[in-house]
Structure formats: structure tokens, C-alpha cells
C-alpha positions as a Python dict, from the first residue, in 0.01 Angstrom:
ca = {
    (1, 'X'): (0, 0, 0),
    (2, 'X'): (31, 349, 25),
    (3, 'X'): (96, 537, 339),
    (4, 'X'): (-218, 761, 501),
    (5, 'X'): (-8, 1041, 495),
    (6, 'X'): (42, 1033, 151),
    (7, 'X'): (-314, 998, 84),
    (8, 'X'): (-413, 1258, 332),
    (9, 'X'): (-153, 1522, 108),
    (10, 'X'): (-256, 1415, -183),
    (11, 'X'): (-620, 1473, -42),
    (12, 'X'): (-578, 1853, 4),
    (13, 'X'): (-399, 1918, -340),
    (14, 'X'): (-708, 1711, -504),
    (15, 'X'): (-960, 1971, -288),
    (16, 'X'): (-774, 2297, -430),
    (17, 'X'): (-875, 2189, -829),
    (18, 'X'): (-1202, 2168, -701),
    (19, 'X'): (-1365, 2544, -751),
    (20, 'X'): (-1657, 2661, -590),
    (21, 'X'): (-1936, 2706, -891),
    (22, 'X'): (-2021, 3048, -795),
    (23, 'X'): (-1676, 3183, -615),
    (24, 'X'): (-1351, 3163, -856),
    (25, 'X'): (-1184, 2982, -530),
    (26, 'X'): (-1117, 2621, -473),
    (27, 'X'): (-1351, 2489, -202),
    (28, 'X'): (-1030, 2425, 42),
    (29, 'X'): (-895, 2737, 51),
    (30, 'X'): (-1271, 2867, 114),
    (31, 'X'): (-1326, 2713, 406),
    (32, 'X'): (-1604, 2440, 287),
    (33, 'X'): (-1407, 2128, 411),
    (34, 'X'): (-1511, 2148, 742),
    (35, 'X'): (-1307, 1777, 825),
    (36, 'X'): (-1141, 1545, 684),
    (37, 'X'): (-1094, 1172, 793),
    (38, 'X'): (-862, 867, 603),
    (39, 'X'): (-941, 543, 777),
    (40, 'X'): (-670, 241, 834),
    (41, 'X'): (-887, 113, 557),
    (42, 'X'): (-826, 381, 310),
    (43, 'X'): (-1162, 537, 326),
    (44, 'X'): (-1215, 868, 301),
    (45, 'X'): (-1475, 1055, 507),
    (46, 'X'): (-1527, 1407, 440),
    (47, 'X'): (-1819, 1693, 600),
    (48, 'X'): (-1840, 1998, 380),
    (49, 'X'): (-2039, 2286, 360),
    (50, 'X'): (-2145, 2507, 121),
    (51, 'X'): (-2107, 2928, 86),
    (52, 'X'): (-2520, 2910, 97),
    (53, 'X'): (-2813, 2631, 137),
    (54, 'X'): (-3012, 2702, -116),
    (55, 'X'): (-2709, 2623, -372),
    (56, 'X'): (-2840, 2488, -720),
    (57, 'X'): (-2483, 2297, -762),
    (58, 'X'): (-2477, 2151, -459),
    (59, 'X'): (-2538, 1794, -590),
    (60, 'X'): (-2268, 1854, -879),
    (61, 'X'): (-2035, 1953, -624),
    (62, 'X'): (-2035, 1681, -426),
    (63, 'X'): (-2024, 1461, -677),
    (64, 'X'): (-1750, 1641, -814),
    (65, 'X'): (-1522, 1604, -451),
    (66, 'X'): (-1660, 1229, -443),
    (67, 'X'): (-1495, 1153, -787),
    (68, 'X'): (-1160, 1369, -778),
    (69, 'X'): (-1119, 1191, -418),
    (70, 'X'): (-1204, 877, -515),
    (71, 'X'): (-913, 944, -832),
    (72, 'X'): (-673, 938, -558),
    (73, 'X'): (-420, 632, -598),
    (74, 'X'): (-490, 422, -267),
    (75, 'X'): (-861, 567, -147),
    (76, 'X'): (-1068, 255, -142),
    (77, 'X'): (-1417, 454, -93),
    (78, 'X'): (-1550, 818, -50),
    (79, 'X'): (-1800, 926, 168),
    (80, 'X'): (-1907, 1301, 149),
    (81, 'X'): (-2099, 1453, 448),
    (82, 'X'): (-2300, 1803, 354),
    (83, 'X'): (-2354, 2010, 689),
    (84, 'X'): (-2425, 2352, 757),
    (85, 'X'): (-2384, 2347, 1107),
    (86, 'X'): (-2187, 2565, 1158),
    (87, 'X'): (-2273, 2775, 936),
    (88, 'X'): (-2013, 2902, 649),
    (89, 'X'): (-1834, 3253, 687),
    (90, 'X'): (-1596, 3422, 493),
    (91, 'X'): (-1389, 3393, 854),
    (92, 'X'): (-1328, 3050, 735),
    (93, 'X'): (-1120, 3183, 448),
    (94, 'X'): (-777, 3090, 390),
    (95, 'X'): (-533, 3428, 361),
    (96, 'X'): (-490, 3338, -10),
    (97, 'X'): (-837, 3315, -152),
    (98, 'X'): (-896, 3616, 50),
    (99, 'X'): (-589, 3764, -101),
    (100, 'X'): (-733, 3607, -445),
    (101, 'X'): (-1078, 3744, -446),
    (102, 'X'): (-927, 4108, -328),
    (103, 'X'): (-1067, 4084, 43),
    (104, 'X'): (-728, 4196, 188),
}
């Protein structure tokens, strides 16, 4: 059985293919994963946000993280929690998609 830690690496890599529909940035290096959680069991809970509420690819995105986490060699089940409380800021950026979309 594979170790957590190796899921919980493999975990971030997965989140940076995922790209924000409206932002050419994955949703990690955004900010949107606001935690992430790998169980003894393998399961993976995740809470994410989104750059706005009222975003018409919210469901697709989800999904999308649900399946590319569920891909993950080991993960036994996905559960994918939508908040936005706290809200989303670009203060939540990493240094590299600010860097990427030319905010520094």
C-alpha cells in the first residue's frame, strides 16, 4: 500500500494540471485549495474555492479535481468541499502564478 506521503505529493502535482477555466493558472498555485486532508484510509478530502461565486464552471471544475484525484494510484475515494468562506484574493497567490500572469 502506498505511503500517505506519497499520495499527499502526488496530490499537489495532480492540482497544478488542473487550470482555472477563466485564469491561465493551475488552481494550486492560485490559491483555490484552501486544505487538503489524506485519511489512514486513503481518502482524500479537499475544500476549495473559487476566484468568484457566480462561476459558470464551477460544477466542471470540481468534477474535474474529483477525477484527476481520484487517478491518483492509492486514493480510495474523493471528497471535494466548495467554500467561499474566506473569501478568495489574489493574496492567496503563489509567487509563480503571480510571476506567470505578470502581477510582479
Amino acid at each position: 500500500m502506498r505511503d500517505i506521503f506519497d499520495i499527499e505529493c502526488d496530490l499537489v502535482q495532480v492540482l497544478k494540471t488542473v487550470y482555472d477555466p477563466e485564469i491561465p493558472c493551475n488552481i494550486y498555485d492560485l490559491g483555490l485549495i484552501y486544505a487538503v486532508e489524506v485519511t489512514d484510509e486513503r481518502e482524500v478530502l479537499l475544500v476549495m474555492t473559487l476566484t468568484a461565486p457566480g462561476c459558470p464552471m464551477a460544477e466542471e471544475l470540481m468534477n474535474e479535481v474529483k477525477d484527476s484525484v481520484a487517478a491518483i494510484e492509492g486514493v480510495k475515494s474523493v471528497s471535494v468541499e466548495l467554500v467561499f468562506d474566506p473569501p478568495w484574493t489574489t493574496d492567496r497567490m503563489s509567487e509563480e502564478a503571480k510571476l506567470e500572469l505578470g502581477m510582479l
